[in-house]
N, C-alpha and C positions, 0 to 999 in steps of 0.2 A: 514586773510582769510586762507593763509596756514595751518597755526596751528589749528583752526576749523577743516579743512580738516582732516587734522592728527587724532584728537581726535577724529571725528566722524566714522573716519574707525577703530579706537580701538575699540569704543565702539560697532559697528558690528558686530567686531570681539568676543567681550566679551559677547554680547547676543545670536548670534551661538552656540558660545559653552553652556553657562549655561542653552541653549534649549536641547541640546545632554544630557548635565547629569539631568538636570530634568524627563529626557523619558529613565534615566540609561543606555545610549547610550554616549561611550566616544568614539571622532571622533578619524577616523583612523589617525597609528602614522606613519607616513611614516619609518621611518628609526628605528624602534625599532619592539617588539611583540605588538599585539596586546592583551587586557586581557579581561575575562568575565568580565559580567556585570549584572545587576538586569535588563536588557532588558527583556519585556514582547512582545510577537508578538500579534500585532494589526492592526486594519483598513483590508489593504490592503492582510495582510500574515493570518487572520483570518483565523482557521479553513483546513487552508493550511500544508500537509507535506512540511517540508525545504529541498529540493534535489535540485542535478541541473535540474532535471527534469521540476520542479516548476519554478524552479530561471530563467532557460534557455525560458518557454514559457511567464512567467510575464516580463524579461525585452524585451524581443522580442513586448508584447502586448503594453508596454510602447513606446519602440521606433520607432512603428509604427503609436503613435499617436504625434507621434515630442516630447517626452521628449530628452531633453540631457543626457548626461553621465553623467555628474555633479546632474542633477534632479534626476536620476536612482539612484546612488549612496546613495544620501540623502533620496529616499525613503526605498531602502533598508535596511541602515541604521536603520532610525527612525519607521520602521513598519515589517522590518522581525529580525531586530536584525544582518543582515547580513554586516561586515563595510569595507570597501577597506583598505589595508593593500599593501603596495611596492611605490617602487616610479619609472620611467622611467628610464633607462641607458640613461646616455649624447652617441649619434654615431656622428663617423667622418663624418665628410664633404661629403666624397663620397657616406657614406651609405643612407646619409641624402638627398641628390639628386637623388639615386637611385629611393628612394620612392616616393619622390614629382612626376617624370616621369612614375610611373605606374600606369596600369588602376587601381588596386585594393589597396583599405589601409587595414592594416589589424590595429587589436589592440591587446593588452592582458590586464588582470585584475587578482589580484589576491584579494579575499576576505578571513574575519574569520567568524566565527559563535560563539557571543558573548555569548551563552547560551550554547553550546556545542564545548568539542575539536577537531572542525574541518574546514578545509579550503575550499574553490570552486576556482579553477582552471578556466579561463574562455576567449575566444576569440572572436572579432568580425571581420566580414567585411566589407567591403562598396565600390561598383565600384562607380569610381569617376566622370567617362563618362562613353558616351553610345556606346561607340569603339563593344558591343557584336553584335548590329543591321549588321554591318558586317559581320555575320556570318548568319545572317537570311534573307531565301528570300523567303518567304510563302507570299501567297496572301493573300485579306484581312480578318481579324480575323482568319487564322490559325494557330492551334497551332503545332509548330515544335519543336522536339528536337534539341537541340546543340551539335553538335557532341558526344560524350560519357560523360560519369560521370565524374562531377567534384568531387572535393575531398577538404575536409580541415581537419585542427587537432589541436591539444593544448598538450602540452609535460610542464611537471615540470623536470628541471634538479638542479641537487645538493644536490639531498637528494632522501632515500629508505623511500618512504612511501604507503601507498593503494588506491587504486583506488575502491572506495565503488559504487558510480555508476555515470550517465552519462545524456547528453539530449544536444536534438543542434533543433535550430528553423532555418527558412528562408521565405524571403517573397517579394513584386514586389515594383515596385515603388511607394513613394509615394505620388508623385503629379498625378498618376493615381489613383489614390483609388479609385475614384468616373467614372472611366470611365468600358463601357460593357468589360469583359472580363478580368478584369486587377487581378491578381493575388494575391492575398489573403497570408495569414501565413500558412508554412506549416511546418509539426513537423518530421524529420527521424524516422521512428520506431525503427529503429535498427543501432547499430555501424557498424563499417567497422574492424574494430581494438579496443578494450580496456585491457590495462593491467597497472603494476602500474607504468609504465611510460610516459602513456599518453592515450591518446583516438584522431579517427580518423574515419571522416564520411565520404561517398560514397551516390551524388546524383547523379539524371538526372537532364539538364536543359533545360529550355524550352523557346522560347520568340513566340509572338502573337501582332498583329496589335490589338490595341484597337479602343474603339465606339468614335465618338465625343463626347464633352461633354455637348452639350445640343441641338441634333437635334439624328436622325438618320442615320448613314453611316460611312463611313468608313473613317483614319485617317491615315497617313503616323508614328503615336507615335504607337512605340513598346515596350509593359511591358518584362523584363522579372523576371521569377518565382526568381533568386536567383540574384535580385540588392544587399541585404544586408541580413547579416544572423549572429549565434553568433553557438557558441558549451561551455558547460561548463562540469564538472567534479570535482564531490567533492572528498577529497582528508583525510583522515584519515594518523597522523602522527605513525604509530605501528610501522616504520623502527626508529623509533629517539630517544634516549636514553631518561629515565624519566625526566623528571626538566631541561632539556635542548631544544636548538635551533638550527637549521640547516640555513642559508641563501641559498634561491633557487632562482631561474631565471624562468617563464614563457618564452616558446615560440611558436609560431602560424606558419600556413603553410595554404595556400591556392592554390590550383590549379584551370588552366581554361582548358579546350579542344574545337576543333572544328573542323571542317569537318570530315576525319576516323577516328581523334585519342580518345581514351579512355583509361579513369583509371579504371585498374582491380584490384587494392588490395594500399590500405596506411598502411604502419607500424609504430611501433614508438619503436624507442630504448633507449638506456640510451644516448645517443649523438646526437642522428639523427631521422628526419621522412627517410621513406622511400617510393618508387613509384612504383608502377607496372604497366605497361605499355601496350595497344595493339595497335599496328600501330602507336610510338608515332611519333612525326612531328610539329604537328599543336597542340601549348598547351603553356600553360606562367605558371610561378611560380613564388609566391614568399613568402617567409620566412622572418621574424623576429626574434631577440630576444628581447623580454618583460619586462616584471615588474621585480624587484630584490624586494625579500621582506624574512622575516624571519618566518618559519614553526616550531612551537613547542609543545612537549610533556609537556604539566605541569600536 
């Protein structure tokens, strides 16, 4: 029975892939470059420019109908041509506790674009509890803001390359989808910060008492506007010598504020995000470092 076992997860594994190169899509290599491919964009990426613009509202549109990261990836993959490339840093014991203890996970990804020489840069979030209901005390179905602007960002370190352009989605919870008032996808118009070291957005938050869900009136469950969200940034190698590779590092940043405090400005440098501050106090952060994956000029 074991050995059944064994055979049948190779052969899984064997029809995975020979679905990938059939659709001229070879799955990403973690620990190497990624290379073109005879990938045609289809189904889903039809008729679609490839930006993060795109990339940032379709996986946002995804994961708000409960695909995984894992499903994301493969659809990406298989219908934009677009294929995850890096693999996760092992962190120590403490950093690794830090995390599990915070309201907010964040993620990083870094992608290639099998049809063209170029990468997307890409962050997500996701509050883990609902600790923000503590900062709201609006009556029923009001919408209030949360103290000032929150802020997040995505930084590529380890290598001079371009910051071609940008897009970041956010949106409520979603086992409220179906209740009055509960918060929908929303897109930043605008960055806070982009340059070729990274990119950084500046919202408002907001939470509201939602409807019941199948009567009329009111309900002690509070959406708010930014439970989870993502930022991406495509990333053109023009800093990287021809026929070579740079190994870079993804990193994410995520701020929260509340009662006076607010964010008035994110930077991003070759080492560091940075914060700008009014009446700060009352606010959490936290930072990661991301994906390790290799960026190349061919």
């Amino acid at each position: 029975m074991e050995n059944w076992k064994r055979v049948k997860a190779a052969l899984t594994v064997g029809i995975i892939a020979l679905g990938f190169q059939a659709m001229g899509v070879e799955p990403a290599n973690a620990d190497g470059p990624a290379r073109k491919s005879s990938c045609v964009p289809h189904g889903s990426a039809t008729g679609k420019s490839i930006n993060s613009k795109t990339l940032a509202e379709f996986t946002s549109s995804l994961e708000s109908n409960g695909r995984s990261q894992a499903e994301i990836d493969t659809v990406l993959a298989r219908e934009w041509c677009v294929v995850k490339v890096g693999i996760e840093p092992r962190k120590p014991a403490s950093a690794a506790r830090l995390a599990e203890s915070a309201d907010v996970e964040i993620g990083t990804n870094l992608y290639y674009n099998t049809r063209e020489t170029m990468y997307y840069a890409a962050m997500t979030w996701q509050w883990k509890n609902q600790n923000y209901k503590d900062d709201y005390d609006g009556a029923c179905f009001e919408d209030q803001e949360i103290g000032g602007n929150d802020a997040w960002g995505v930084r590529v370190a380890g290598a001079t390359v371009y910051n071609f352009d940008h897009g970041a989605w956010y949106q409520g919870r979603h086992e409220l989808a179906t209740r009055k008032n509960h918060y929908d996808q929303s897109t930043v118009a605008h960055s806070a910060v982009a340059n070729d070291y990274g990119t950084g957005w500046m919202e408002q938050d907001h939470a509201i008492k939602v409807g019941a869900p199948h009567f009329p009136g009111c309900t002690e469950d509070v959406d708010f506007n930014m439970d989870h969200g993502n930022g991406w940034m495509t990333v053109y190698p023009y800093g990287i010598p021809s026929h070579s590779c740079v190994r870079v590092q993804i990193y994410a940043k995520y701020v929260h504020t509340w009662d006076e405090t607010e964010v008035n400005s994110i930077g991003v440098g070759v080492d560091s995000f940075s914060i700008g501050w009014t009446k700060e106090g009352k606010d959490f952060q936290i930072e990661e470092p991301g994906v390790i994956g290799e960026i190349c000029n061919y």
